[in-house]
C-alpha positions in Angstrom: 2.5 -92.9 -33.9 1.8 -89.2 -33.1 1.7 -87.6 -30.2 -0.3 -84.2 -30.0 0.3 -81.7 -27.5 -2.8 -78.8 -27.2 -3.0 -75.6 -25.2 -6.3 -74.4 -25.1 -8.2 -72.3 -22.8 -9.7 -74.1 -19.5 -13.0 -73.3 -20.5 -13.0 -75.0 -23.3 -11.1 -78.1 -22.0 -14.5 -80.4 -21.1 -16.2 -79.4 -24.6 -13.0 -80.6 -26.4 -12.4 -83.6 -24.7 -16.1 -84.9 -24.9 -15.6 -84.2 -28.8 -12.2 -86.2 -28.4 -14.6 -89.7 -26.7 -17.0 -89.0 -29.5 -14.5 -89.5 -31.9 -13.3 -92.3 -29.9 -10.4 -91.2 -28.3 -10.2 -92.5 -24.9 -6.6 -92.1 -23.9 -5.5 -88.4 -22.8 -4.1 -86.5 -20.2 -5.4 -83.2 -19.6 -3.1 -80.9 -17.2 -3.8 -77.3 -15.4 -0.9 -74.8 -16.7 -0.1 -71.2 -16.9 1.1 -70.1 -20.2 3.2 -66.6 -20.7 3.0 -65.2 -23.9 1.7 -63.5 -27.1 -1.3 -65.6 -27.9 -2.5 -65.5 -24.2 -5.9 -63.4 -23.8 -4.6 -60.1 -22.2 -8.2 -59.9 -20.0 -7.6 -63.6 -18.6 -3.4 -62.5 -17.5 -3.8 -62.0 -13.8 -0.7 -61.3 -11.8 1.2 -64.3 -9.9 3.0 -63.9 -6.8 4.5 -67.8 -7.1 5.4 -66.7 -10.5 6.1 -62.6 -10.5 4.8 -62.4 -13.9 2.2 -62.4 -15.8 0.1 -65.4 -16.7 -3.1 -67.3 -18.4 -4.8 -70.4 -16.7 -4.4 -72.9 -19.6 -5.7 -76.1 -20.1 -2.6 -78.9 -21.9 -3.7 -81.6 -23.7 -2.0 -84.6 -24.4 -2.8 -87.2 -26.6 -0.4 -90.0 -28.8 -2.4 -91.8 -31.6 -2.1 -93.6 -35.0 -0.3 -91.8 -37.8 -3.5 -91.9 -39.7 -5.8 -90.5 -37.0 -3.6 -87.5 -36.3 -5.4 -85.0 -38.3 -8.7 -86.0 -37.2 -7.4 -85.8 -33.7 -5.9 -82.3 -34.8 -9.2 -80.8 -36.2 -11.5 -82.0 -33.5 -9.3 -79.9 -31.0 -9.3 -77.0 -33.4 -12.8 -77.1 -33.9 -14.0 -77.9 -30.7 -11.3 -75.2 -28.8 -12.4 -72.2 -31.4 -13.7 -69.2 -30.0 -12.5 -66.3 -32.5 -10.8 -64.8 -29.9 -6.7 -64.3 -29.2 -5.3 -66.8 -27.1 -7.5 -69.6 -28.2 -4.1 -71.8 -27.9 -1.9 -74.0 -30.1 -1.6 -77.4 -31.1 1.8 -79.3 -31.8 2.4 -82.7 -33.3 5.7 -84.9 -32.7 6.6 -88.4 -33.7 6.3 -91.4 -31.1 9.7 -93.5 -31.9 8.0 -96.1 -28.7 5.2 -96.5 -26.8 5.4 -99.7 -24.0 2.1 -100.3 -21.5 3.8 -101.0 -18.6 0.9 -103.6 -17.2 1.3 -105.6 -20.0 4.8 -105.1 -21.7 2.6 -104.3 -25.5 5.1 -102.3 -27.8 3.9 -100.0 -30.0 -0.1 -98.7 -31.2 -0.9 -102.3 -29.5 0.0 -100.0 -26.0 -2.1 -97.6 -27.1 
């Protein structure tokens, strides 16, 4: 199992994640974040008074799947998260040693 981690602009969150159900990927967390850094789009930085720095409004997606979906999974947040423009975000992937579903106790893509 994979599990793929995608910062992306909010704007683009709801196009990406109907792309994801299309696809049929059901299970994902989506999360409001600030992101500081090099990638973020310099006209979307506004100042933060919780934070005293700069910062982006960013969109975090989350997302653990089959091995053999991940690059699917991978190109349809690329493709669907693309505007041209800096700061359209990054996307990791990491290896899932377990996944349990606590409701039910199934180990493995089964919890999935």
């Amino acid at each position: 199992m994979k599990e793929v981690k995608a910062y992306i602009r909010c704007q683009k969150a709801e196009e990406v994640v109907q792309a994801l159900e299309q696809a049929g990927i059901k299970g994902m967390t989506l999360i409001d974040v600030m992101g500081i850094g090099r990638l973020a789009d310099p006209s979307a930085r506004k100042y933060s008074i919780r934070c005293v720095e700069k910062f982006s409004n960013v969109a975090k997606l989350e997302i653990v799947c089959p091995d053999e979906r991940v690059h699917e999974v991978v190109e349809i947040i690329r493709q669907a998260a693309y505007t041209g423009r800096p700061g359209d975000g990054l996307i990791y992937v990491s290896s899932v040693e377990m996944a349990i579903q606590i409701r039910t106790g199934a180990i493995g893509e089964k919890a999935l």
